[in-house]
N, C-alpha and C positions, 0 to 999 in steps of 0.2 A: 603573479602567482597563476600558475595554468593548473586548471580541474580537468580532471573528465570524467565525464556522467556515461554510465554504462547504463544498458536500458533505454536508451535514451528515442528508441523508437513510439512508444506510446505512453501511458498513465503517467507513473510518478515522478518516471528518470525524464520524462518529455518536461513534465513542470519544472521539476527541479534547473534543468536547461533556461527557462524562461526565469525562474527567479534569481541565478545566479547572474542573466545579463548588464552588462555595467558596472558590475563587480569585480569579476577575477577575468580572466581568459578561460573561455570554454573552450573544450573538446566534449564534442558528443561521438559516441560509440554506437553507432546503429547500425542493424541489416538490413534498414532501407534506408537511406536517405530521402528517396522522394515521400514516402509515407509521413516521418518525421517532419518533414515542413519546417525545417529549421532555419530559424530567423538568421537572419544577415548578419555579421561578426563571430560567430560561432565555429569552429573547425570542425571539420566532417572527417572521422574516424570510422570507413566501413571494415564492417569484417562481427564477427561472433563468438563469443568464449571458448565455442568449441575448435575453434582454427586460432593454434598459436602462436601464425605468423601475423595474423592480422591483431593480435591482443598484446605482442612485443612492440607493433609499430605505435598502437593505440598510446601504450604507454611512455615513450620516449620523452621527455622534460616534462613529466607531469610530477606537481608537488603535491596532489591530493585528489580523492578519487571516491564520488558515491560509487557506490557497488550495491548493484539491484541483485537480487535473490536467483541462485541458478547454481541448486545443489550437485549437479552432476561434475561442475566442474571446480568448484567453489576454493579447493584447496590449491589448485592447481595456478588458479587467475591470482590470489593472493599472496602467493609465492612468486609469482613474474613480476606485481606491486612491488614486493620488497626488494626485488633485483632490481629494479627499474629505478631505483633510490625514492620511491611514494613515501612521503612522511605522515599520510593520514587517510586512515578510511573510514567514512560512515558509511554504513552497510545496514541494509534494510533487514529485518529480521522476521522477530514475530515475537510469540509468548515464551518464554524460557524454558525450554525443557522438551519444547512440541516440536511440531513438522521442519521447522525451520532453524532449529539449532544449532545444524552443521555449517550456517552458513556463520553465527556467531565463534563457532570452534575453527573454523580454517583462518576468519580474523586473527582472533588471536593467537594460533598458533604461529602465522606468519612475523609474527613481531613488530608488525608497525603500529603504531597508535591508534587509537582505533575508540568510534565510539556506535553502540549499538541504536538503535532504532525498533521499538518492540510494540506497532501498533496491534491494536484488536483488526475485530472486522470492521471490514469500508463502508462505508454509507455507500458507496454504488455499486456494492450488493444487491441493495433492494432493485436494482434491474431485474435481477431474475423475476420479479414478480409483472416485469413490465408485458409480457405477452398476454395474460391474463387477465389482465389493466387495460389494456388497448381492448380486448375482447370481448368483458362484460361488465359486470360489477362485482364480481367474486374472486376474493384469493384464497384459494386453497392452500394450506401449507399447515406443518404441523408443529407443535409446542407453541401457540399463540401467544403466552403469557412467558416466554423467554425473556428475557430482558436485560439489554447490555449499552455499553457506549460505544455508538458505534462513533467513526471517524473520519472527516472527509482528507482527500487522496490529497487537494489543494494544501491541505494544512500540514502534511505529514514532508508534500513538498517544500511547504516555506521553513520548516524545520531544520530539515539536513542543510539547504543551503544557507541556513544563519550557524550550522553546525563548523559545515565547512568553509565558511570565514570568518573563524574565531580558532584560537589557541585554548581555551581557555575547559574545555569537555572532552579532553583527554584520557579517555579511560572509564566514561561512564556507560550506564545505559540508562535509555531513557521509553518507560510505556506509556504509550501512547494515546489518549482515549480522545471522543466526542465529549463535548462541555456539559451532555445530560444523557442518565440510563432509562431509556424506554424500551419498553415489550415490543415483541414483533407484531402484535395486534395497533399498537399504538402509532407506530411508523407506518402503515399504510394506513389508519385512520388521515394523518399528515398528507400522504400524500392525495389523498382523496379531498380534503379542504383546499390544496392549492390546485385541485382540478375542478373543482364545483362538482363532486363526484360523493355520495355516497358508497362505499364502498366496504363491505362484509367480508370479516377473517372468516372463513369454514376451517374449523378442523379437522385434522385428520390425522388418527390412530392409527397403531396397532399396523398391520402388514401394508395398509394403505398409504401409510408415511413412507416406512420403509420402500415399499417401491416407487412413489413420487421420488424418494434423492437418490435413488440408485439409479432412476429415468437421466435426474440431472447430471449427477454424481461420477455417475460410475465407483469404480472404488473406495471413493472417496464419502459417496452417501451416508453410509452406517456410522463412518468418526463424526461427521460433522450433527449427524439426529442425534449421539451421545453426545455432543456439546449442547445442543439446544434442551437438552433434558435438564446436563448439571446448569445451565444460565435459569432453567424456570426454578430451580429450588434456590440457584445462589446468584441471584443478578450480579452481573458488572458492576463497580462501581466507578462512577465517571472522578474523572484525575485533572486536577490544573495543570498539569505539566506543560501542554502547547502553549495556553496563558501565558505563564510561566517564561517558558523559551523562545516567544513571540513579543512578548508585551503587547498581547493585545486577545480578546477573548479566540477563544477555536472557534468553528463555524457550525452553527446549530442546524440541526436536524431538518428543520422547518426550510432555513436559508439554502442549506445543499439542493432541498426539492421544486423552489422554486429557481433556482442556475438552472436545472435539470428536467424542470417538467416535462417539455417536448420528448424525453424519451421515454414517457409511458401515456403519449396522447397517440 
């Protein structure tokens, strides 16, 4: 069985590459190869969604295919899937109905089997706070008391590729969380214990918020300070589903930040 993992230059589709080894035949799709550092047995597929002569070649005897998230073109790559004879996609998504639901509507529209993928947010998210961390003792940010599960990017990894070698989750979706719902104040307390760091949430209100994620944000700031609004009135709740689809627990909150320390020393 030959996969190919699209994405496959950094985060999720790089993992998923590394978890699928010794299992099926890989094809990695990347726009860089040398960046991706891809391990030895692996087929190197260059080229990018947006060039359809390199996404025709990409797919040639491939019987299955993560598909990482890339709305602009999303209907178009899963319609070359279903020509190329792809009998299965797991496709990265998100929460049903939000930013990334077109990438669930072109799946399905294409007709191939298909199964969804609907994490929250990543636990290495909390980098953005890493500048501020390295700087002093203060993290400014605002809705302290938010509170959700987050999820690390490794788990959501070993996910798809136990998705896509099996038959057997054809047609489902599956949301995705961290094994426990903590505040935003709480997650940098964490990561202040595995720094020997005391470390102080500051909030920040009112047009002060608004313009810290609009600094980060850009467009994007104002949706995301209305998500952390409705999370402090209606926390996340965390879900066994990776448990679940892993046999074996998700990786906690604590454990992401000590993998990761070095990126906010």
């Amino acid at each position: 069985m030959r996969i190919l993992v699209t994405g496959a230059t950094a985060n999720i589709g790089r993992m998923v590459v590394d978890e699928l080894l010794g299992a099926a035949e890989v094809r990695a799709f990347t726009v860089d190869p040398v960046r991706a550092a891809l391990p030895p047995g692996v087929e190197v597929a260059t080229g990018f969604f947006n060039r359809p002569d390199t996404l025709a070649a990409a797919l040639d005897g491939v019987d299955k295919m993560y598909l990482a998230p890339h709305r602009p073109t999303a209907f178009d790559v899963c319609r070359a899937a279903r020509d190329a004879g792809v009998r299965h996609i797991v496709d990265l998504a998100g929460v049903k109905g939000l930013h990334w639901q077109v990438i669930e509507d072109a799946v399905e529209a294409s007709g191939v089997p298909f199964t969804h993928l609907e994490p929250g947010e990543f636990m290495a998210n909390s980098t953005g706070w890493a500048p501020q961390i390295r700087a002093g003792d203060e993290v400014r940010d605002a809705w302290g008391d938010a509170a959700n599960a987050p999820i690390a990017q490794e788990d959501i990894a070993a996910v798809a590729a136990r998705l896509l070698l099996s038959e057997d989750h054809y047609g489902c979706s599956y949301e995705l969380t961290g094994p426990e719902t903590l505040s935003r104040r709480q997650q940098v307390a964490l990561i202040g214990a595995e720094l020997g760091r005391d470390l102080t949430y500051v909030e920040l209100t009112g047009d002060a918020a608004v313009a810290h994620y609009r600094e980060l944000m850009g467009e994007f700031g104002d949706w995301y300070l209305d998500g952390l609004a409705q999370l402090a009135e209606h926390p996340q709740p965390a879900l066994p589903t990776v448990a679940t689809l892993l046999n074996r627990p998700a990786m906690s909150y604590a454990e992401w930040v000590r993998r990761h320390a070095d990126l906010f020393r």
